[in-house]
VOGUTOR-931840 format. One record per atom (N, C-alpha, C): residue in three letters; x, y, z. Coordinates in steps of 0.05 Angstrom, whole numbers, plus 5000, padded with zeros to 4 digits. Layout:
ALAXYZ;...
***
This chain:
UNK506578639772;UNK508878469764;UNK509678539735;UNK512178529723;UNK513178639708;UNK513178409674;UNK512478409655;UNK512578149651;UNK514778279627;UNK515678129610;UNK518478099596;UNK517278179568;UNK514178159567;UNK513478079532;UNK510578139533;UNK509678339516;UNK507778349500;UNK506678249482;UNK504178119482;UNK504277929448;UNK501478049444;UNK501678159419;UNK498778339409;UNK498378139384;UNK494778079394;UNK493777909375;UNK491278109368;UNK491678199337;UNK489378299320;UNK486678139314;UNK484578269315;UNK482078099309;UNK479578309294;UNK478878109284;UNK476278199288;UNK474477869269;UNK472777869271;UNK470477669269;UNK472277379282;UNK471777189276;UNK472376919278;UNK473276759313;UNK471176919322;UNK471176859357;UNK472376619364;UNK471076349348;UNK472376069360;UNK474676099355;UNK475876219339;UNK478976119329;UNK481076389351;UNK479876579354;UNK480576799376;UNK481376649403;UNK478676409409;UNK478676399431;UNK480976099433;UNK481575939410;UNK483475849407;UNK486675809411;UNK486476079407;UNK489176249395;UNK489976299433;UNK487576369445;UNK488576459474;UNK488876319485;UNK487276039487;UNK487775759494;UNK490675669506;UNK491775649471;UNK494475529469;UNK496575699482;UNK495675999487;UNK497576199503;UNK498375969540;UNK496075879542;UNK496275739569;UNK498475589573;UNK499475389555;UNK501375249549;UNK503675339544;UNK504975569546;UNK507675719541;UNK509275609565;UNK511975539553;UNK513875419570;UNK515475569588;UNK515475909590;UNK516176079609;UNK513876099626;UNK511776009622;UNK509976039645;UNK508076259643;UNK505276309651;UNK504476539647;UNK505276839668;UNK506976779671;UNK508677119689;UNK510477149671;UNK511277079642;UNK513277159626;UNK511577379608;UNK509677349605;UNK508377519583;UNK505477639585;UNK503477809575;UNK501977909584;UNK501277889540;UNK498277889547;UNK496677879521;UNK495278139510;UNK495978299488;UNK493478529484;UNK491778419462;UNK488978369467;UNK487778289437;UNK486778619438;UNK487278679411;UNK486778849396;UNK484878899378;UNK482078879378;UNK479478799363;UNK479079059344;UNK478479029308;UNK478779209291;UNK475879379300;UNK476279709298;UNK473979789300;UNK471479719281;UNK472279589263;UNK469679479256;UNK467679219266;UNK469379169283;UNK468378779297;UNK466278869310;UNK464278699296;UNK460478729296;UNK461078649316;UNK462378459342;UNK460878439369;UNK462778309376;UNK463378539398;UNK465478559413;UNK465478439444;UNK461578419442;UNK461078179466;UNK462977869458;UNK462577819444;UNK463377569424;UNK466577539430;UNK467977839426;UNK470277689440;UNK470677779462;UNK469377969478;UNK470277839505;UNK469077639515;UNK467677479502;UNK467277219511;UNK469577009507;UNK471077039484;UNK472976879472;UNK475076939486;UNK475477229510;UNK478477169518;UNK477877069542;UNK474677039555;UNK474877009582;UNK476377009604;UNK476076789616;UNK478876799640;UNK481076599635;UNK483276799634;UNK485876659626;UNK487776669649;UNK489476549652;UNK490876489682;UNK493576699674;UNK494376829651;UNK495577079638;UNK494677229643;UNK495877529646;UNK494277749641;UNK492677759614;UNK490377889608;UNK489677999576;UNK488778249587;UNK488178429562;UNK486278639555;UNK485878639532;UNK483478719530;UNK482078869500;UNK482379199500;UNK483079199473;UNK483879479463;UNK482779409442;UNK481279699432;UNK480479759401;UNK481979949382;UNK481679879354;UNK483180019337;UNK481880369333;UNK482780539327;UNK482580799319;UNK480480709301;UNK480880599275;UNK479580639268;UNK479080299249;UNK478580279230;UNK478479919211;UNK481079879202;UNK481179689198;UNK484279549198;UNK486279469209;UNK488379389200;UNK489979179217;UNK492879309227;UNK492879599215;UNK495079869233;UNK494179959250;UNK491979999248;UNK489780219273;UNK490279959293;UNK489579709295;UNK489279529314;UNK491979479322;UNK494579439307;UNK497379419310;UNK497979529329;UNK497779909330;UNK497880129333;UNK497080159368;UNK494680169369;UNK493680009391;UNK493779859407;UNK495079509402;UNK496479389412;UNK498779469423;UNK501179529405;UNK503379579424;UNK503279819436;UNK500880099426;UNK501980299454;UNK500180269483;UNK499880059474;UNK496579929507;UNK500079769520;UNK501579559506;UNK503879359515;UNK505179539541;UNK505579339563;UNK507179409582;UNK510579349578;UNK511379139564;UNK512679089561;UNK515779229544;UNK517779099544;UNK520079189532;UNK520379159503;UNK518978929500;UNK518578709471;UNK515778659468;UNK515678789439;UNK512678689434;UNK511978459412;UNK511278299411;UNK510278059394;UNK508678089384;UNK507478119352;UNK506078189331;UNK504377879320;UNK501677829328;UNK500877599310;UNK497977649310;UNK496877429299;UNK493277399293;UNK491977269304;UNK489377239295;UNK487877139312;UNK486776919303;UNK488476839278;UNK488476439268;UNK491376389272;UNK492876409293;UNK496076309290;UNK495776229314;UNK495975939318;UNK496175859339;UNK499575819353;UNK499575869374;UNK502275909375;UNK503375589394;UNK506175559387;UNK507275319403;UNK507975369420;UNK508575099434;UNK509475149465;UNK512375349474;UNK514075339453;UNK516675489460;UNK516075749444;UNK514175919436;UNK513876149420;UNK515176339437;UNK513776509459;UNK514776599475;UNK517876619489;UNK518776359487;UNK520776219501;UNK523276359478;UNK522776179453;UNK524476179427;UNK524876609428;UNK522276729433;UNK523077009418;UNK524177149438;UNK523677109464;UNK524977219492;UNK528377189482;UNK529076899477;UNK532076849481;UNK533576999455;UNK531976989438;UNK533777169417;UNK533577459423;UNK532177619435;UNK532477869445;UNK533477919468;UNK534877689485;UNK536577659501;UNK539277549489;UNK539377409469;UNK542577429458;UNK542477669446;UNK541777799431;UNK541778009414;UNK540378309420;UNK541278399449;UNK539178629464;UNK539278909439;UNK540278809422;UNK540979249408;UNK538679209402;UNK536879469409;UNK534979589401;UNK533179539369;UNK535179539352;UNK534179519321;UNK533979259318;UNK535279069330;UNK533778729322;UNK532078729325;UNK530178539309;UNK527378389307;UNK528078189303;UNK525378019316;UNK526077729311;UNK523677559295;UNK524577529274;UNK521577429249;UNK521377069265;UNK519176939264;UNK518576779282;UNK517376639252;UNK516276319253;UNK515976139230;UNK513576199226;UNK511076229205;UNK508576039210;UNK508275739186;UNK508175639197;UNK506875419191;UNK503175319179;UNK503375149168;UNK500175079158;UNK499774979187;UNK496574979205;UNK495874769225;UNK496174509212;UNK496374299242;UNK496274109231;UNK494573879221;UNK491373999226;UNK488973949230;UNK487774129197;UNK489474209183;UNK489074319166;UNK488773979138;UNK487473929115;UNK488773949097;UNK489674019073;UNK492974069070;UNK495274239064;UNK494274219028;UNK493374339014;UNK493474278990;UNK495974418975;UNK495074328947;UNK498374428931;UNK497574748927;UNK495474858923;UNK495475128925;UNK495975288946;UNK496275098974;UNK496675178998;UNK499375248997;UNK501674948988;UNK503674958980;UNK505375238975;UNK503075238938;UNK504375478931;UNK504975638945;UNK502375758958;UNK503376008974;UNK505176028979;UNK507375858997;UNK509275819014;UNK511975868998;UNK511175858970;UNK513475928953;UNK513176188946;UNK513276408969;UNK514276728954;UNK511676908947;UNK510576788950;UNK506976838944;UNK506577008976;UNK504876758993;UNK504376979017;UNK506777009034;UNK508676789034;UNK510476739058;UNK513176719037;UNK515676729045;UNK518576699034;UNK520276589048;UNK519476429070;UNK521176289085;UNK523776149077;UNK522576069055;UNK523975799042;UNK527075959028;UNK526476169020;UNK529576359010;UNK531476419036;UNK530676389052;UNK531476519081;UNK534176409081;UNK536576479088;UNK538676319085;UNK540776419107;UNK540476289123;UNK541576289153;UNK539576519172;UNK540076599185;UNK538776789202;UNK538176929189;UNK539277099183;UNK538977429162;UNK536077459143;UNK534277549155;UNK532177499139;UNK531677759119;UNK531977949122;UNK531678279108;UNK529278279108;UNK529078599114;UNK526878769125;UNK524778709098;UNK525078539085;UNK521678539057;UNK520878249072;UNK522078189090;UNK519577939109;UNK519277999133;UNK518378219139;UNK517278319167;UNK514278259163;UNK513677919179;UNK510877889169;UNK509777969203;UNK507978099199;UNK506178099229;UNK505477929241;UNK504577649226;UNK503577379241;UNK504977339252;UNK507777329265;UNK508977189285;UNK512277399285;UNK512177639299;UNK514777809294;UNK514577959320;UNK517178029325;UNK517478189349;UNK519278359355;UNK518178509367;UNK520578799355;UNK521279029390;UNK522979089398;UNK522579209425;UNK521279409420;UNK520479579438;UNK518979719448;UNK520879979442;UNK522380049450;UNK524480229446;UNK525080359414;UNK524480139404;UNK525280219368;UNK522780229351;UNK520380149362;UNK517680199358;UNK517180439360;UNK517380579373;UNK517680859384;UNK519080999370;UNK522080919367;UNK523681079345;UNK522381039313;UNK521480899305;UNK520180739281;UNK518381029282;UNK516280969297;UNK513381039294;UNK510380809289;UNK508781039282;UNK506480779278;UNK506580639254;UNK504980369248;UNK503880359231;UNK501980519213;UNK502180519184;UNK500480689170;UNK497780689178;UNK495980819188;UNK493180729188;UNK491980859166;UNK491981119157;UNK489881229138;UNK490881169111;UNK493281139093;UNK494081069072;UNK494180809069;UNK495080559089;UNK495080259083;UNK494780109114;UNK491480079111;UNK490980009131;UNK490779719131;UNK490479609113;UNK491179339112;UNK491579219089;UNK494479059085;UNK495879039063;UNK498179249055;UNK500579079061;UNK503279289062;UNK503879479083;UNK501379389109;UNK502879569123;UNK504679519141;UNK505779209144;UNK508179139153;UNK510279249142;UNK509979159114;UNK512179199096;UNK513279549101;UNK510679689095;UNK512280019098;UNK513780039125;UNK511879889144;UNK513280019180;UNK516679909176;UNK517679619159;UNK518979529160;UNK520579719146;UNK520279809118;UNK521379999104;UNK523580249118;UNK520780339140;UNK522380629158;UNK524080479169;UNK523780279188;UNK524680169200;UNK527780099190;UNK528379989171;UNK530879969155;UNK532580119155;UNK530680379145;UNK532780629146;UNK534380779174;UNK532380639189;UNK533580619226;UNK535880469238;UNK535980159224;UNK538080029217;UNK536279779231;UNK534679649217;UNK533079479231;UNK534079199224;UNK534378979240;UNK536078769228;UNK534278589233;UNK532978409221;UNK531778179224;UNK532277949214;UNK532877839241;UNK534077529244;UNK530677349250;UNK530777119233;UNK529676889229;UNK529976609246;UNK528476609272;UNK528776379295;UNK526176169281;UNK527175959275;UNK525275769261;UNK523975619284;UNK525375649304;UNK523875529333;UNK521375679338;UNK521375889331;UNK518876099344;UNK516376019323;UNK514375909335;UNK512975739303;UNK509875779320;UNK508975859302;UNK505775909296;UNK504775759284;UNK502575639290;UNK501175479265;UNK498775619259;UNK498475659232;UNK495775769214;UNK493175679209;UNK491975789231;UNK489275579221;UNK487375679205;UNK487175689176;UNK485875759154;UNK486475639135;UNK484675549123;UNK484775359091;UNK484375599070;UNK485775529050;UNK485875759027;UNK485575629001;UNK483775818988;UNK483775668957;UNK483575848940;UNK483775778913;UNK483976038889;UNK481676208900;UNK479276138902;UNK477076298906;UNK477576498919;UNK478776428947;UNK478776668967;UNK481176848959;UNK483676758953;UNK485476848936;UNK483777098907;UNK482677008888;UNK481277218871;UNK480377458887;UNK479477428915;UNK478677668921;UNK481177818946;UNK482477698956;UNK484577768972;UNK486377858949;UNK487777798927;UNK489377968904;UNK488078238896;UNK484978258900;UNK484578498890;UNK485478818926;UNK484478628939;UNK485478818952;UNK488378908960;UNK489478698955;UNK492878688956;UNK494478928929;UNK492878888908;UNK493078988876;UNK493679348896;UNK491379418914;UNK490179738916;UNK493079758933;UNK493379588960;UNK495279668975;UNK498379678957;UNK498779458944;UNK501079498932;UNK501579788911;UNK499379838907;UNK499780088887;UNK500880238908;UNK498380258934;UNK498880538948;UNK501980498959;UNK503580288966;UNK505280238974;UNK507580378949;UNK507880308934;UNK509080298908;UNK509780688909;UNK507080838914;UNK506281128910;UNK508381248940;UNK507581078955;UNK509881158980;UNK512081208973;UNK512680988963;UNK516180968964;UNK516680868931;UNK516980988915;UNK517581018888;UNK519380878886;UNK522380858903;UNK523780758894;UNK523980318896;UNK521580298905;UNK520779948906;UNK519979928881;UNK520379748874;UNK519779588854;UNK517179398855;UNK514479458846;UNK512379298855;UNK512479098853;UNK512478828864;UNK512578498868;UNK510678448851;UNK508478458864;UNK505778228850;UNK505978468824;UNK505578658823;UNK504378758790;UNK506378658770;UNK509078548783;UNK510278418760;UNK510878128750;UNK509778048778;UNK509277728779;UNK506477638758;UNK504177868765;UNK502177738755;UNK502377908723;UNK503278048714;UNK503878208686;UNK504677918676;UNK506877938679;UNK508077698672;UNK507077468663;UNK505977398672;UNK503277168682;UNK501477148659;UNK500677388655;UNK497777478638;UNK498877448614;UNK501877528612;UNK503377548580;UNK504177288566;UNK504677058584;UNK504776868586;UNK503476678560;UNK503676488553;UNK502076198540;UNK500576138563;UNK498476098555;UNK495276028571;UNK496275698574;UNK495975668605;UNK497175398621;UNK495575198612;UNK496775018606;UNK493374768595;UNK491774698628;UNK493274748648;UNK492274548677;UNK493274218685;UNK495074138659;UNK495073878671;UNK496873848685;UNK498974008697;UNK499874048724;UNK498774098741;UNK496874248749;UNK495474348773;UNK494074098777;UNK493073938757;UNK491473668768;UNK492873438775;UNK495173428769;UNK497673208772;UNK498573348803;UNK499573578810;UNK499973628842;UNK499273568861;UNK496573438861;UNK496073298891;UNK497373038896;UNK498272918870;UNK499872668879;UNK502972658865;UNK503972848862;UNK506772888850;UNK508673118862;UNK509473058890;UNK511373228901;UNK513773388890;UNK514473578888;UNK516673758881;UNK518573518877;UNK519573448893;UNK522973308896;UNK521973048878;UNK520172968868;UNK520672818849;UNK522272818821;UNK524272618813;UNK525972708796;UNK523872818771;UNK525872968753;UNK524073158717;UNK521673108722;UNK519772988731;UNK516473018724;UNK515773208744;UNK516373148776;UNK516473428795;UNK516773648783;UNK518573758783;UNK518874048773;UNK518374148752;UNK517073978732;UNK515573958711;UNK512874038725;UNK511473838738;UNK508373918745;UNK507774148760;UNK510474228781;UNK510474448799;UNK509774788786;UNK511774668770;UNK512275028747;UNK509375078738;UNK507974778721;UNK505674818704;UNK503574878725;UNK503474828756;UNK500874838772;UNK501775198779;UNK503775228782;UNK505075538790;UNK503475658766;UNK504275658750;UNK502475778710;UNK498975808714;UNK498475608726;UNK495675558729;UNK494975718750;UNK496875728772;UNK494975868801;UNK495276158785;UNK497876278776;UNK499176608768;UNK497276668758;UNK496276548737;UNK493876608714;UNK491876658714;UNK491476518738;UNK488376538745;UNK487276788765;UNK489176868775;UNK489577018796;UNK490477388780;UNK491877278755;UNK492777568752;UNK490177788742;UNK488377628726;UNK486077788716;UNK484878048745;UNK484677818757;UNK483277968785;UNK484378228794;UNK487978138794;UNK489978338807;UNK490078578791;UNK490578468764;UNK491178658743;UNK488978848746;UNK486778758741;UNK483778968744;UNK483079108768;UNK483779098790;UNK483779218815;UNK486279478814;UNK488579298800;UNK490779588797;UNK490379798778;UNK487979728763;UNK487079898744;UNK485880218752;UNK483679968763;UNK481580138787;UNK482280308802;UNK485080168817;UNK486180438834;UNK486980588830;UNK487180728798;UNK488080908786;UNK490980898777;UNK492280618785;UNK495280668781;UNK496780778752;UNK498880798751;UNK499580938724;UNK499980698700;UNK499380788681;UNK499980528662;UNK501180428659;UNK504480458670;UNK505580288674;UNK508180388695;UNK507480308717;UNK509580278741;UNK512580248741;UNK513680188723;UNK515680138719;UNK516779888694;UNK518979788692;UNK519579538665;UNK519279318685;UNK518179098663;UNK517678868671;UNK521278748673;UNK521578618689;UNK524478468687;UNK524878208694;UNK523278128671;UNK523377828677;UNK525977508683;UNK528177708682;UNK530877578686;UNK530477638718;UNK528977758730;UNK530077798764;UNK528377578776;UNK529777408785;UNK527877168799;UNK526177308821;UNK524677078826;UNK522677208852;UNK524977268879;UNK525777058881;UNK528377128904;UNK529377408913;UNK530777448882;UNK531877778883;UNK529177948880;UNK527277838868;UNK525078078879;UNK524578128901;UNK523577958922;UNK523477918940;UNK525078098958;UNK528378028957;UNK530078148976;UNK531478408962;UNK530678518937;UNK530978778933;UNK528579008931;UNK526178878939;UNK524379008937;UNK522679058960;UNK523078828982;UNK520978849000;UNK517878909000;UNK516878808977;UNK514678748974;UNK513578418973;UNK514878378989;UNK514378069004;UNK510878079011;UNK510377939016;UNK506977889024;UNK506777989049;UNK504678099060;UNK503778099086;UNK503277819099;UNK503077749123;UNK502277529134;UNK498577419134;UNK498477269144;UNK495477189149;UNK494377399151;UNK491577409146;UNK489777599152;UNK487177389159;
***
């Protein structure tokens, strides 16, 4: 039987939440003859009994496929050339998906059949999560950029893998994901890059919604910036003519007046949209998270040998226009 949609879910460790993720596939409102599942397990996943226990029997098709080699291109890579399908769907293995996911990304690649559309799909915090203000931040331009998004038109620097879908046809024309230069971290962003130059258009369906199930805090952040620090260099060394995001977000940051914190401690009970003290406490908890975070980044870009200095700081370019002239937007969940 022929099904309409491929949805490749990357893994490796975190079995309950794998076997979660396949769960909620049950519940799709086209039914399970609309789509077919590849989990894609990283060649490094210590036990791979573990998830084929986690996909067990699903009333969907699945298969397991392994990556070439570690990381989250080799597993990408893998996924969609295992896909039967015309359309392939790109997510993880903490995004739980809603009932109209499927539904929502089918119909926009049926209003819009040309080849070069993609369709960027939401994620969301779970709702079983709780959302802190550092969580928040993220959501401001950090891991995700939703919030700039302004009508459909999303541009190719938010091609996040957690929840995106791209046909089959222009995957091919594209090529692979990087695996040996940026195997994880930026390697949306570069596939998205070629992809541009192909004429790749990515429209933003807010219906297509994933929810994230991972709690995040500075801690895990300090060590996820350093590895982001290596990919963004190597990214940067690709394509010369980008403008690096984070090395100038967190420069910036470091050059800065040292944040006192009494924003970041006023944020759990002082919402943005509150009149002058909001956006007052927001900026000062933003100062606090940048700061804390840039040491880490900064010293990892060191390490990777980058050049002393990448290019001018331009502190007049909001994150916005960084963002959509640079395409060094964040990768999605990991």
């Amino acid at each position: 039987m022929s099904r309409s949609i491929s949805i490749v879910v990357s893994t490796i460790g975190m079995h309950e939440s794998l076997a979660r993720v396949l769960a909620r596939y049950e519940s799709q409102d086209p039914g399970n003859g609309a789509f077919e599942v590849v989990v894609a397990a990283d060649a490094a996943e210590p036990d791979v009994g573990a998830v084929e226990r986690a996909i067990g029997r699903r009333p969907y098709p699945v298969r397991l496929v392994r990556g070439r080699i570690p990381g989250l291109s080799a597993n990408r890579n893998a996924g969609w050339r295992a896909a039967v399908s015309p359309i392939v769907l790109f997510t993880d293995n903490d995004t739980l998906p809603e009932p109209r996911l499927v539904t929502e990304h089918l119909a926009w690649h049926r209003n819009d059949p040309a080849s070069e559309v993609a369709v960027l799909g939401h994620v969301r915090w779970a709702r079983e999560l709780r959302v802190t203000p550092f969580m928040r931040w993220l959501e401001d331009g950090v891991q995700f950029d939703y919030r700039n998004i302004d009508g459909i038109e999303a541009g190719w620097g938010r091609f996040y893998g957690a929840n995106v879908s791209v046909k089959r046809e222009f995957l091919e024309r594209v090529g692979a994901f990087e695996e040996e230069r940026l195997p994880y971290g930026y390697e949306d962003l570069d596939w998205a890059y070629r992809a541009n130059r192909l004429g790749l258009r990515l429209v933003y369906n807010r219906r297509a919604v994933v929810e994230h199930l991972r709690e995040m805090d500075l801690e895990f952040w300090r060590q996820r910036v350093r590895r982001l620090a290596k990919a963004e260099r190597q990214f940067v060394r690709l394509h010369p003519d980008i403008r690096p995001y984070y090395f100038h977000l967190f420069r910036r940051a470091a050059r800065e007046r040292r944040a006192k914190g009494r924003g970041a401690r006023l944020a759990p009970f002082v919402p943005r949209r509150v009149p002058l003290i909001g956006p007052w406490v927001w900026a000062s908890a933003t100062a606090v998270y940048r700061q804390t975070l840039a040491p880490e980044f900064l010293a990892a870009w060191e390490e990777a040998g980058a050049q002393a200095d990448p290019g001018p700081v331009q502190p007049d370019l909001s994150e916005r226009e960084a963002e959509g002239s640079t395409g060094s937007a964040p990768s999605g969940p990991k």
